[in-house]
C-alpha positions as CSV (number, residue, x, y, z in Angstrom):
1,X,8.0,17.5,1.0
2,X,11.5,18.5,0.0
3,X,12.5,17.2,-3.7
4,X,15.8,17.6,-5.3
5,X,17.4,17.6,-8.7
6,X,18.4,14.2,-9.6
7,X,20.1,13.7,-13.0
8,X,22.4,16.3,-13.3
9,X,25.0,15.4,-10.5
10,X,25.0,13.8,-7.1
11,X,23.4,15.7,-4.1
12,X,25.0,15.3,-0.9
13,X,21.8,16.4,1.0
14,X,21.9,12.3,2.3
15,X,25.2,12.7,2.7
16,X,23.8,15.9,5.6
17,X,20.7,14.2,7.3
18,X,18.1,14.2,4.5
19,X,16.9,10.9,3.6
20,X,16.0,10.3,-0.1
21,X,13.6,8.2,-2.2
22,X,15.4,6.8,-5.3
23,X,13.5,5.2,-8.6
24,X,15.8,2.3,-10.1
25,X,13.3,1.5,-12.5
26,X,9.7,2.8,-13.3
27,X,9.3,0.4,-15.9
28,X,6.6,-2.7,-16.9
29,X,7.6,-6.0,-16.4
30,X,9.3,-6.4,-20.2
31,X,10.8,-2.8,-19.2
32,X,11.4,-0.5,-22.1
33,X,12.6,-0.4,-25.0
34,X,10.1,-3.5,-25.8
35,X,12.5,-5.5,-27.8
36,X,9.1,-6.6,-30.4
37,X,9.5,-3.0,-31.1
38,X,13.6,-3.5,-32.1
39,X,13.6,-6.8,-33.8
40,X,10.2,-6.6,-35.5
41,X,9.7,-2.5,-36.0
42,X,6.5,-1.5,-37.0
43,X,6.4,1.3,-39.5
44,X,6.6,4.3,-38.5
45,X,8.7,2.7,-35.8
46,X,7.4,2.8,-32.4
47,X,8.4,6.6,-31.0
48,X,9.0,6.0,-27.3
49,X,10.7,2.5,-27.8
50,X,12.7,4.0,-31.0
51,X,13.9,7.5,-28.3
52,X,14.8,5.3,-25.4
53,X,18.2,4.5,-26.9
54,X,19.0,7.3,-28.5
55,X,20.4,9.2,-25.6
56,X,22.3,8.4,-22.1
57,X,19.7,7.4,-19.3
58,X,20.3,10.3,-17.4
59,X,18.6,12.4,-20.1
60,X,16.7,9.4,-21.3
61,X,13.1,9.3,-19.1
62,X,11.7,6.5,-21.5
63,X,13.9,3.9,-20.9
64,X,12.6,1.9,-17.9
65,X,13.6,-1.1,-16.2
66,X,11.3,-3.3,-14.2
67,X,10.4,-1.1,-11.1
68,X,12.2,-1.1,-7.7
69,X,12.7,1.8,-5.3
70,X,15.5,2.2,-3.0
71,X,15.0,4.6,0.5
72,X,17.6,5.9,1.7
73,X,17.1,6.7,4.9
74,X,19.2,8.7,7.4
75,X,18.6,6.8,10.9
76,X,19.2,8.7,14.1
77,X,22.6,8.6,13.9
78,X,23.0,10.2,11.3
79,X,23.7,7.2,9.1
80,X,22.5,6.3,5.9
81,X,20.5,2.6,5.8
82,X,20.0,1.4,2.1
83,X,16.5,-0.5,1.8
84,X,15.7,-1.8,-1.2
85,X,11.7,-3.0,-2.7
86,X,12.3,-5.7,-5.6
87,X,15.2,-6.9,-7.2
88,X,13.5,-7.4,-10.7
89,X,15.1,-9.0,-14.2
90,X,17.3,-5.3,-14.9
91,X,18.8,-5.3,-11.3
92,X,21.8,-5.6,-12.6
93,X,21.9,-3.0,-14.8
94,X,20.0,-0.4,-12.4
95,X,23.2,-0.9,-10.5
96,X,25.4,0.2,-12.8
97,X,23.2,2.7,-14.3
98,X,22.0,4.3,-10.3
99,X,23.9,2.8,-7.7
100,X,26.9,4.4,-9.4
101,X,25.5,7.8,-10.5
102,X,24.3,8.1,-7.1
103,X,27.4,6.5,-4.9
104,X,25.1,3.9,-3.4
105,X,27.8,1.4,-2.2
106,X,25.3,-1.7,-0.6
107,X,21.9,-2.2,0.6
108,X,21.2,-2.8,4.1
109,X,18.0,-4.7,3.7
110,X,15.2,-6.5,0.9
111,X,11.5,-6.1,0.8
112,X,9.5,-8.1,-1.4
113,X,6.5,-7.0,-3.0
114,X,5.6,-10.6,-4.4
115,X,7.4,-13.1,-6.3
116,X,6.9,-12.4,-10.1
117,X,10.1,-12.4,-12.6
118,X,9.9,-8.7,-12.4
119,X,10.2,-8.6,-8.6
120,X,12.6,-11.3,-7.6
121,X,14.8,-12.4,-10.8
122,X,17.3,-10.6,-10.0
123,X,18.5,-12.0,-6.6
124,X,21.2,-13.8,-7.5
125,X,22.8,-10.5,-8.2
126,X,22.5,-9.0,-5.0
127,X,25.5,-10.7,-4.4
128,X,27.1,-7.6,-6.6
129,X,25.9,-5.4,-3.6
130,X,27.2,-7.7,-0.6
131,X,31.2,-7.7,0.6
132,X,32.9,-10.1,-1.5
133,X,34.0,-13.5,0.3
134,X,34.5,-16.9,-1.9
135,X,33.7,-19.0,1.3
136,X,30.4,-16.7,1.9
137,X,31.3,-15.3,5.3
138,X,29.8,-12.5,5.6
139,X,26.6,-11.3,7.5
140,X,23.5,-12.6,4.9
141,X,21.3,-9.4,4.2
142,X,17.8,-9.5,5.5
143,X,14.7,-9.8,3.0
144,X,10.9,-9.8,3.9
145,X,8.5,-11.4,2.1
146,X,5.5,-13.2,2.5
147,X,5.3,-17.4,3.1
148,X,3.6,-18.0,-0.2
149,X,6.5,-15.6,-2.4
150,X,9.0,-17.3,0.1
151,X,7.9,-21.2,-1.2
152,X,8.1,-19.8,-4.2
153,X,11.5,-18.7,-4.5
154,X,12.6,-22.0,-2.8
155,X,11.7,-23.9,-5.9
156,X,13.0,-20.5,-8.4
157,X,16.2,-20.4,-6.6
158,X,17.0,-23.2,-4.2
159,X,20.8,-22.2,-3.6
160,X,19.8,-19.2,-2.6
161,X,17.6,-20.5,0.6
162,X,20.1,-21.5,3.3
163,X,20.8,-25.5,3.6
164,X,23.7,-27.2,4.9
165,X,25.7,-28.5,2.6
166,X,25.9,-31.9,1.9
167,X,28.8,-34.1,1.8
168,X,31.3,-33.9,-0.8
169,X,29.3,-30.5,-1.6
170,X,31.6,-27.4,-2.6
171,X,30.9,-24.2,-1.5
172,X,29.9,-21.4,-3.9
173,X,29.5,-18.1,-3.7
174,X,26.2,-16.7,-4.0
175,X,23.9,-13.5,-2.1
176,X,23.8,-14.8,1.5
177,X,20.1,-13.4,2.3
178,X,18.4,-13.9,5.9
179,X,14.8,-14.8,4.9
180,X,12.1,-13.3,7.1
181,X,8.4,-14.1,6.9
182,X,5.9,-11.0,6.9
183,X,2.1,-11.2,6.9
184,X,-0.2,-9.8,4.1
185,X,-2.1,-7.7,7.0
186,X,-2.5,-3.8,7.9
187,X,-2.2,-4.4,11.3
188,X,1.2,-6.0,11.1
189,X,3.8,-3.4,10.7
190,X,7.4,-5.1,10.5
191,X,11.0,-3.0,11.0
192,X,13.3,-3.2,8.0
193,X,16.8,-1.6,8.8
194,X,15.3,0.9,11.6
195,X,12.1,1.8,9.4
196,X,8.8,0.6,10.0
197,X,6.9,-0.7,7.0
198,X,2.9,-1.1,7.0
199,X,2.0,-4.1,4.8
200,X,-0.6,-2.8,1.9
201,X,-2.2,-6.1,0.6
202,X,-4.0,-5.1,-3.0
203,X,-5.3,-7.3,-5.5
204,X,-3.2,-8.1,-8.5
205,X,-5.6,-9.7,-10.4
206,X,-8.8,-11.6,-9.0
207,X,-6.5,-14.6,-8.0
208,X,-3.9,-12.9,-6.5
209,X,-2.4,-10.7,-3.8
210,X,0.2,-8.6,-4.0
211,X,1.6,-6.1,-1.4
212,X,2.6,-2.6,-1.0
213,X,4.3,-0.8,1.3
214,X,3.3,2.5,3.7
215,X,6.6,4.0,5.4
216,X,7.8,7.2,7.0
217,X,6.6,9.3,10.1
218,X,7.4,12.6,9.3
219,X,6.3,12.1,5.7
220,X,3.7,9.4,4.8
221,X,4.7,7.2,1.6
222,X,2.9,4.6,-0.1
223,X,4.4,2.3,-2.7
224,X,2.3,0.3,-4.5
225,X,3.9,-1.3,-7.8
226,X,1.5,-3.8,-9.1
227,X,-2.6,-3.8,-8.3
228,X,-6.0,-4.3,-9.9
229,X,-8.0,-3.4,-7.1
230,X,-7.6,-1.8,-3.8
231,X,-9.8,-3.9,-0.6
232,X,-11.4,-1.3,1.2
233,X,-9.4,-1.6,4.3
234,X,-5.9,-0.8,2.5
235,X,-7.9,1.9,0.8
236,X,-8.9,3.2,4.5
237,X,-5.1,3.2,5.7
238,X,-4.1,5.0,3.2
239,X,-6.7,7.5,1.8
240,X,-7.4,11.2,3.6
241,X,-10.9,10.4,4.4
242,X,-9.4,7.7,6.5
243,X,-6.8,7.0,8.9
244,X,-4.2,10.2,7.5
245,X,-3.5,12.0,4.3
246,X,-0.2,11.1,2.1
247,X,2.2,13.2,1.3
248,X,3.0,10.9,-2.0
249,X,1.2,7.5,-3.0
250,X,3.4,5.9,-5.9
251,X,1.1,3.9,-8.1
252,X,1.1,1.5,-10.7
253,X,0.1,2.8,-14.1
254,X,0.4,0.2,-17.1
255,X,-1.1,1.1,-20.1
256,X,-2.5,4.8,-21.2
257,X,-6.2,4.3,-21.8
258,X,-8.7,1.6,-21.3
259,X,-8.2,-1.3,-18.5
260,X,-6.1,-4.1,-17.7
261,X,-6.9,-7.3,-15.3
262,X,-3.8,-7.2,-13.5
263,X,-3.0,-3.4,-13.8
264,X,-4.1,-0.2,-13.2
265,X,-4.1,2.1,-16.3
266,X,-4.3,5.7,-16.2
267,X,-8.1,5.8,-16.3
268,X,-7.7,3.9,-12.7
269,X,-4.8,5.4,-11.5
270,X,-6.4,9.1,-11.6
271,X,-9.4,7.3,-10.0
272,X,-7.7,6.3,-7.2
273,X,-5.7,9.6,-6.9
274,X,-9.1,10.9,-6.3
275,X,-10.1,9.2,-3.7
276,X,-7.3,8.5,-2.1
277,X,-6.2,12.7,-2.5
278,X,-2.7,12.4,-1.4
279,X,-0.2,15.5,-1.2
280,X,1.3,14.2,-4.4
281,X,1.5,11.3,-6.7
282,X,4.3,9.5,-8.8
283,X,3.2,6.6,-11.1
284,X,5.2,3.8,-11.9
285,X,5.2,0.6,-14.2
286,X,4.3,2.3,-17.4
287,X,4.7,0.6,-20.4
288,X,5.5,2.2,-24.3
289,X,1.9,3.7,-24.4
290,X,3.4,6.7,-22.3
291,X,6.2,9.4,-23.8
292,X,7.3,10.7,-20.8
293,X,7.2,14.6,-21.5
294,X,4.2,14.6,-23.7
295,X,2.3,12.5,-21.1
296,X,3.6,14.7,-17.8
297,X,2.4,17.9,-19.9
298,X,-0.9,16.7,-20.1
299,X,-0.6,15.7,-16.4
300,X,0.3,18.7,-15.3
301,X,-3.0,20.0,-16.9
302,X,-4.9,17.7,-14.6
303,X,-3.1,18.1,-11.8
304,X,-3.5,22.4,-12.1
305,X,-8.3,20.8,-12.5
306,X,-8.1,18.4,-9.8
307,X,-5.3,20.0,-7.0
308,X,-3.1,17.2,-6.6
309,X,0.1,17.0,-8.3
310,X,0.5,14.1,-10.3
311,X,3.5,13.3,-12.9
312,X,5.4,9.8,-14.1
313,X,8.7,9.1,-12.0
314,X,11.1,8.2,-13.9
315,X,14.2,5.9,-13.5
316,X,17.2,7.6,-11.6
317,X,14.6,9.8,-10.3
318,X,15.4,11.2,-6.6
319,X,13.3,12.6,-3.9
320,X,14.9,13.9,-0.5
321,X,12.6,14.1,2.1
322,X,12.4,13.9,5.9
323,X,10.8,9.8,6.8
C-alpha cells in the first residue's frame, strides 16, 4: 500500500491515477478540544485538550472532529469520484479545514454509517458541497443508508427528505440528496459512485447496530467507526483466517484503557487487530485520553512485538493507494 505525505502541501498523485483515502475527522463524538476542559479547566489543565489550539491543524494531530473519511477514487477513466462516510456535527468546519487544503471541490456520493448526531448532523451542510441554485435544480447527490437511520432522519430533518411542496409553500434552498436504502447484510454489496461497498453490520452497544464499510479490489479496506462487538460473520469477511487478509482495517478506538459499552478502547482495538491481522491498522474516534505522538510511540513499540503496524490517523491525514 502506497501512503503519501499529507500535511505539508497538496499531492497531485490523484490528480495522476492514484486514488487516495482522506481523514476529515478522527475524532469522538464531542470531538476535541472537549469544551468541559476550556470552560471548566482542571488544574493542571488537561494536556491534549489545552495543545489542540495552540497550533494550525495541519501541525495540530490532537484536534479532532467527529470522524468521517472521504475516498477518493480514480474510476477507469481516469476521473476522480469523491465519496464521502458521515457528515457529523464539524462537517462544516472539516470543509474548510480539508476540502480546501486538499482542493476537494464536491462529493460525488454519501454513505451512512448510522444515524447518531456525530454521523448525520451535519447534512444540511452538504448543500456547501453541491452547485449553487436558489430554486434547487440541480442533480440531488446520492446517500445510502439503512431503513431504520433513513426514518430517522425523516423526523431529524424533514426538509431534507423530498416532498412536494404544498400550496402556497416557497421554495428554499437546501442539500438536494437522493436517498437510497441499503441492507445491514454481508451478502449485499451496493455501488456508490463506481465503488462497491460490503456492508459490515457490528454491534454498537447491545441494542444496536451500526455498520461499516469493506471497499477496494486491488487493496482491501475496512472502515469501521463505531462498534462494541464484532458478530462472527463480519469478523469472518474481514479477518485473514477467513475470507482474505486487509491491507488496512480502520477501527474505532475511544478511550485509552479499560472498556466502554458502546466503544472499543485500546485494550479491544489491539484485540481485534489480532485476530483480525490485517496488513496495517489506523484507529479512529479517540477521545482526550490519547496524545497523539506519545501514544503512536508506544504503538510503534507494539506494532515492532506483534508485526502489524498500527498508529492513530489523524485528521487531514491522507493515504494514496490503488482501490
Amino acid at each position: 500500500m502506497e501512503t503519501g505525505a499529507t500535511q505539508n502541501g497538496n499531492d497531485t498523485r490523484s490528480e495522476n491515477g492514484v486514488s487516495s483515502l482522506i481523514f476529515l475527522g478522527t475524532g469522538c463524538s464531542s470531538a476535541l478540544p472537549n469544551a468541559q476542559c476550556l470552560i471548566l479547566p482542571a488544574d493542571p489543565p488537561c494536556e491534549v485538550c489545552s495543545q489542540s489550539l495552540s497550533l494550525p491543524p495541519e501541525q495540530n494531530p490532537n484536534y479532532r472532529c467527529n470522524t468521517s473519511l472521504l475516498i477518493d477514487y480514480i474510476d477507469e477513466k481516469g476521473a476522480s469520484k469523491y465519496i464521502l462516510i458521515d457528515v457529523g456535527k464539524t462537517f462544516r468546519e472539516q470543509v474548510l479545514r480539508w476540502f480546501t487544503h486538499h482542493k476537494i471541490p464536491r462529493v460525488d456520493s454519501i454513505i451512512l454509517t448510522h444515524e447518531h448526531a456525530d454521523a448525520v448532523l451535519g447534512l444540511d451542510d452538504i448543500r456547501a458541497v453541491q452547485p449553487y441554485s436558489s430554486t434547487n435544480e440541480i442533480d440531488p447527490t446520492p446517500i445510502y443508508l439503512t431503513q431504520y437511520a433513513m426514518e430517522s432522519i425523516t423526523e431529524k430533518f424533514p426538509y431534507l427528505v423530498k416532498k412536494k411542496l404544498k400550496e402556497g409553500q416557497e421554495v428554499r434552498r437546501v442539500a438536494q440528496l437522493d436517498w437510497r436504502i441499503i441492507e445491514s447484510d454481508c451478502e449485499k454489496p451496493f455501488i456508490s459512485s463506481g465503488l462497491e461497498f460490503v456492508p459490515l453490520p457490528v454491534m454498537h452497544g447491545e441494542d444496536y447496530v451500526c455498520l461499516g464499510f469493506l471497499f477496494g479490489k486491488n487493496s482491501k479496506i475496512a472502515y469501521i467507526s463505531d462498534v462494541s462487538r464484532f458478530p462472527a460473520t463480519t469478523e469472518h469477511v474481514i479477518s485473514k483466517a477467513g475470507e482474505e487478509q486487509l491491507d488496512l482495517l480502520i477501527l474505532d478506538t475511544l478511550y485509552k484503557n479499560g472498556s466502554h459499552n458502546t466503544h472499543f478502547c485500546l485494550p479491544q482495538s489491539l484485540d481485534a487487530v489480532r485476530r483480525i491481522r490485517p496488513k496495517r491498522a489506523l484507529f479512529i474516534g479517540m477521545t482526550h485520553d490519547f496524545e497523539h505522538f506519545k501514544d503512536n510511540k508506544a504503538l510503534k513499540e507494539w506494532s515492532n512485538r506483534e508485526g502489524i503496524p498500527v498508529q492513530l490517523a489523524r485528521d487531514g491525514m491522507r493515504l494514496f493507494l490503488n482501490l
